[in-house]
N, C-alpha and C positions, 0 to 999 in steps of 0.2 A: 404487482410490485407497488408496495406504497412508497409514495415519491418524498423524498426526504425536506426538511423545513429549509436547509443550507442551500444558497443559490454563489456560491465561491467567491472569488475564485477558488479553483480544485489544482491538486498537486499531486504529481505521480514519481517516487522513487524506482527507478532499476538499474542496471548495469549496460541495461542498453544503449548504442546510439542510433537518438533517432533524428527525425528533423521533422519541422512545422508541415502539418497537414497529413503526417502519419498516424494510423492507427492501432492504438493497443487492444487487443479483443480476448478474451477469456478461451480457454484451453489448452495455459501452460503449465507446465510444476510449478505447486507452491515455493518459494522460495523457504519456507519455513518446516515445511514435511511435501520433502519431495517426491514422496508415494502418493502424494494428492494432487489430481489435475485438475485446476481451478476452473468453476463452472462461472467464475467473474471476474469484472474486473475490477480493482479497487485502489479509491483514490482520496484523498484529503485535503482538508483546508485550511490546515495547516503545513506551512512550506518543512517547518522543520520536522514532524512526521515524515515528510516524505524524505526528508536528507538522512533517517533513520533507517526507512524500508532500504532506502539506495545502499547506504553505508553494511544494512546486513542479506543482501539480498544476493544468491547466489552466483560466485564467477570468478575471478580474477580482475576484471574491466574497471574501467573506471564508474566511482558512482557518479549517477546521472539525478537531477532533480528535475523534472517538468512541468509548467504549466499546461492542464491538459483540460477537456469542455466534454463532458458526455454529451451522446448525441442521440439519445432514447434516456428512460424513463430510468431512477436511482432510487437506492433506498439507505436508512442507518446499515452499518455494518453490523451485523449480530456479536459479531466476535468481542468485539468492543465498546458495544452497548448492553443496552436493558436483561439479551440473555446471559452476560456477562457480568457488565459493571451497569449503575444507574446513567438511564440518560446518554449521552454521547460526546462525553468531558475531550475525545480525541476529534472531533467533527469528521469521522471517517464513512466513507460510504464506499458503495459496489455496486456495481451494474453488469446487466447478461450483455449489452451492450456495448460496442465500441466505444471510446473515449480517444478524442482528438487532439495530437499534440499539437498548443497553442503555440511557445516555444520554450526554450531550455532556460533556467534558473541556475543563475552560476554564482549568487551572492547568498547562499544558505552555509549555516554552520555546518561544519565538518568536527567529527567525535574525535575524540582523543584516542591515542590505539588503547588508553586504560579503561574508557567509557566503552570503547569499542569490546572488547573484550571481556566486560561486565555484562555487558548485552547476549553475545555470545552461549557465554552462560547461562543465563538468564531461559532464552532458547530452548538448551539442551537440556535444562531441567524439564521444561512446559512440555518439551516433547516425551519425556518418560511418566508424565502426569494426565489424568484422565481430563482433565477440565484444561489440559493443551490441545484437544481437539478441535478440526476446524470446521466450522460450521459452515458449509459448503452450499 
């Protein structure tokens, strides 16, 4: 795994709650195609990426935003990079490794239900489209 240029801080969206000194570790359903069991785990450096993931990420719960610290070795996220788009304009990365909740971020932007909802969409097109696939 080549270890990516970005040294964070890193931010993690889910519906989780968690608390400081927990760890998130790879081997759940994608939130995005939930017939994919993610083989990482993935996090970004930007806060509001991550109020994005939280905002569309599967559940009922409340979204949660995290500052969180891999603790092994990361890389660019494919999905959202170079085999994707140029470069890594999202600073988003994954790890096979654990990432440590540092603690919770409670001053991130929250989507409108119309933003909210355009996203949605957004989604369920990429999931009926070949180039929605995840790069696992």
């Amino acid at each position: 795994m080549k270890q990516a240029q970005d040294d964070g801080p890193f931010f993690h969206g889910t519906k989780a709650d968690l608390a400081p000194g927990d760890l998130l570790t790879a081997g759940f359903r994608s939130n995005y195609r939930p017939e994919v069991v993610m083989n990482h785990v993935y996090f970004t450096a930007v806060s509001d990426g991550a109020g994005l993931a939280a905002e569309l990420a599967a559940g009922d719960a409340e979204p949660r935003v995290y500052e969180v610290a891999p603790i092994g070795p990361y890389e660019d996220d494919p999905n959202v990079t170079d085999k994707k788009f140029p470069g890594n304009p999202t600073r988003s990365y994954r790890s096979t490794e654990p990432v440590r909740i540092v603690r919770e971020v409670t001053d991130w932007p929250r989507l409108t239900s119309e933003a909210l909802r355009l996203w949605r969409e957004r989604l369920a097109a990429l999931r009926a489209d070949e180039r929605g696939e995840i790069i696992n």
